[in-house]
N, C-alpha and C positions, 0 to 999 in steps of 0.2 A: 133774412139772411141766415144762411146755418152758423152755428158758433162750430168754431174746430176746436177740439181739446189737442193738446200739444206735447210732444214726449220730447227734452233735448236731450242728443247722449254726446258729451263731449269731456275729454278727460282734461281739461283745463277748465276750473272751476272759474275764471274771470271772465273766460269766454262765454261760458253758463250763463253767469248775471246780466253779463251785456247784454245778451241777447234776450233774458227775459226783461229787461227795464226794456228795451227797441219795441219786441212785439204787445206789453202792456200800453205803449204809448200812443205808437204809432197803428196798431192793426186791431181794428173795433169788432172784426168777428172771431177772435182768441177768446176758447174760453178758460177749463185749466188749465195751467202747464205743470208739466212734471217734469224734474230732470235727474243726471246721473252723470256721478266723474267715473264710476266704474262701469265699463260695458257689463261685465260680468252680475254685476249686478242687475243691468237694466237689461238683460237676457234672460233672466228671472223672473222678472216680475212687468213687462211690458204687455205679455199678452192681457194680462188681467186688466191692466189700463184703458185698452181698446184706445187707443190714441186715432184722430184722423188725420194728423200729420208729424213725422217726426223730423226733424233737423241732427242729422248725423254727421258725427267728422270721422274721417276717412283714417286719418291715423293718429292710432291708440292702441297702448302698451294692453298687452295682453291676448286685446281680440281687438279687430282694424275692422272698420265699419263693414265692409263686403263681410268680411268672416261672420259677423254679427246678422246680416242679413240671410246669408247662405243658411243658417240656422231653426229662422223663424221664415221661411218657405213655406207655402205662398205666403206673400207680402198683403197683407190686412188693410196697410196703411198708405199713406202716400210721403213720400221724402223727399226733402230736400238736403244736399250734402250740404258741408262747409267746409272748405280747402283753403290751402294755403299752395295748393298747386300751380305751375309755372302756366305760362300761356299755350303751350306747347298741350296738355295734360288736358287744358279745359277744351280743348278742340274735341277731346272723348266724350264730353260732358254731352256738347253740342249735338254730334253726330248721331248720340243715344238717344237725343231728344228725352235726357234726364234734368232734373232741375238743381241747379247748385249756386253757392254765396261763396266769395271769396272774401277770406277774413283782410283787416278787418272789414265788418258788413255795414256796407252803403244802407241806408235808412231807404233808399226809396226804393233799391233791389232787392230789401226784405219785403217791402209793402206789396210789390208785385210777385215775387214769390209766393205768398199768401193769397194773393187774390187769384193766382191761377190753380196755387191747391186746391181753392175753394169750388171751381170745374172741373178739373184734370181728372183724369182715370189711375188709380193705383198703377203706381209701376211693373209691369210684365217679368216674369223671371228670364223672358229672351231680351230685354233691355239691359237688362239688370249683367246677366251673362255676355254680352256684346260690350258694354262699356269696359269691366274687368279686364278681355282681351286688349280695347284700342287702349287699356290705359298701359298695361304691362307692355306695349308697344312704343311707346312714347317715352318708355323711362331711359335715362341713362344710365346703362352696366356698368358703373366706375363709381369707387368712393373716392375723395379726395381727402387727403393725409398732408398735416400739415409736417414739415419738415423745420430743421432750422435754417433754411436755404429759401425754400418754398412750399412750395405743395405738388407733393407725387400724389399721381393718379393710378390707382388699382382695381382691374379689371375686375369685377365679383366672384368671377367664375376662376380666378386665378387663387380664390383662399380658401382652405379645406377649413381650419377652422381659427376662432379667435379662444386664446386663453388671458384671465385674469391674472393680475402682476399689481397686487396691492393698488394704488390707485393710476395703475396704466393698465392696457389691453398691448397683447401681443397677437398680431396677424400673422398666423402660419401661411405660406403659400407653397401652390405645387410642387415648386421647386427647390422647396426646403427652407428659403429664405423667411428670415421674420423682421416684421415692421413691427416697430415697438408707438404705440399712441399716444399722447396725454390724455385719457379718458378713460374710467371708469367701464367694464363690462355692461353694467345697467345703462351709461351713455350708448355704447356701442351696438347692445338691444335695442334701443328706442331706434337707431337709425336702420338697422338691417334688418329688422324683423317681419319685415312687411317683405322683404326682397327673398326669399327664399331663405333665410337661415332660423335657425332654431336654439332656444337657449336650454342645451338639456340638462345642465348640473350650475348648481351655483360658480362654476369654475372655466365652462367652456358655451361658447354658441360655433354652430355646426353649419357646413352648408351643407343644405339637406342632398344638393344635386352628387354630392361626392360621399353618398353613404355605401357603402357594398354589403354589408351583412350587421344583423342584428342580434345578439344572444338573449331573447326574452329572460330569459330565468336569470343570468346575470348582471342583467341590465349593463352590457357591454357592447358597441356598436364601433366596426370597423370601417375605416376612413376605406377611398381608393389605392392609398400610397399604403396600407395596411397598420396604418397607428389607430391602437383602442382607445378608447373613451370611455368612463365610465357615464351612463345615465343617470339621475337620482329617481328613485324609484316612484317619488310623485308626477315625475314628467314621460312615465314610460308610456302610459295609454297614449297621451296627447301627442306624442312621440310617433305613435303608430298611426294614428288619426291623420297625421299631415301624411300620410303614401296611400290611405286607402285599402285595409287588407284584403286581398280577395281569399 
């Protein structure tokens, strides 16, 4: 039987060990594993690992597993995600005929997970590419905001950008209107970031769809409704990188 050496990249370190106490126990063709709470990191240094299987979660601050993969093109290894995605979401999984665990992970849905790694063909970049589409298909375009009443529902495509207010976030929208949050910016990062927005100064996240002009050399980018922003200047390339310059 081949041994697989094993890469997990997951930015919740309890999810980490779970998972490597499950495949130590239960799955007798593991041979090292190696993990990572930082993708960043493990976008580093994974080629050199040559991993035959990795176990990736889908969202994570910084770089969200697809982004992670998009990166190290062609795919070397063979994945299995790990979601905390609705029923709705894993019907993507399905249809790509990709392989995924929903947390937490059933011991006997890892065991089989692994033993078809242990067959399976590395995942295609046109699977890989199809899934991303059916998943961004599936999402819902609405955050919900708690209120002191309830919970109002806003459109994503309704907020040009969110600014920081000590420890609330302030939702600017099209219309001028602002929804004020109980959450932190870096809260409000973890939940949008993956949705098209961008966190480009320690002060503001953008949505990238409502950007109309950039000023490189001032690192100053104007909204649709014509309100500037400044960029900080560590975030200007990555800034660029999410439009693609031609």
């Amino acid at each position: 039987m081949k041994t697989l050496n094993i890469v997990i990249i997951d930015d919740e370190e309890d999810s980490i060990s779970l998972l490597r106490i499950q495949l130590k126990k239960h799955c007798e063709q593991i041979g090292s594993i190696y993990s990572f709470s930082n993708p960043i990191k493990a976008l580093e240094e994974i080629e050199s690992l040559s991993p035959d299987l990795v176990f990736l979660d889908i969202e994570m601050p910084e770089l969200n597993g697809f982004q992670l993969l998009e990166k190290l093109m062609p795919i070397t290894f063979k994945v299995v995600f790990t979601t905390a995605y609705n029923e709705f979401a894993i019907k993507a999984f399905r249809f790509s005929a990709l392989d995924y665990l929903v947390k937490p992970i059933d011991v006997n849905d890892l065991i089989e997970a692994v033993n078809k790694a242990a067959v399976q063909h590395n995942p295609s970049d046109e699977q890989l590419n199809h899934f991303q589409r059916q998943m961004n298909s599936e999402r819902i375009n609405k955050i919900a905001v708690s209120s002191l009443s309830g919970v109002v529902f806003i459109n994503l495509d309704d907020i040009l950008y969110i600014e920081a207010s000590s420890n609330y976030s302030i939702l600017v929208l099209l219309d001028g209107e602002k929804v004020i949050v109980s959450k932190t910016l870096k809260d409000v990062q973890e939940i949008l970031e993956n949705r098209n927005f961008f966190r480009i100064h320690r002060q503001y996240i953008i949505n990238l769809n409502k950007v109309k002009y950039f000023n490189k050399n001032d690192c100053l980018l104007t909204l649709e409704n014509n309100k500037q922003l400044q960029v900080a200047r560590i975030q200007r390339d990555r800034f660029i990188d999410k439009f693609g310059l031609v």
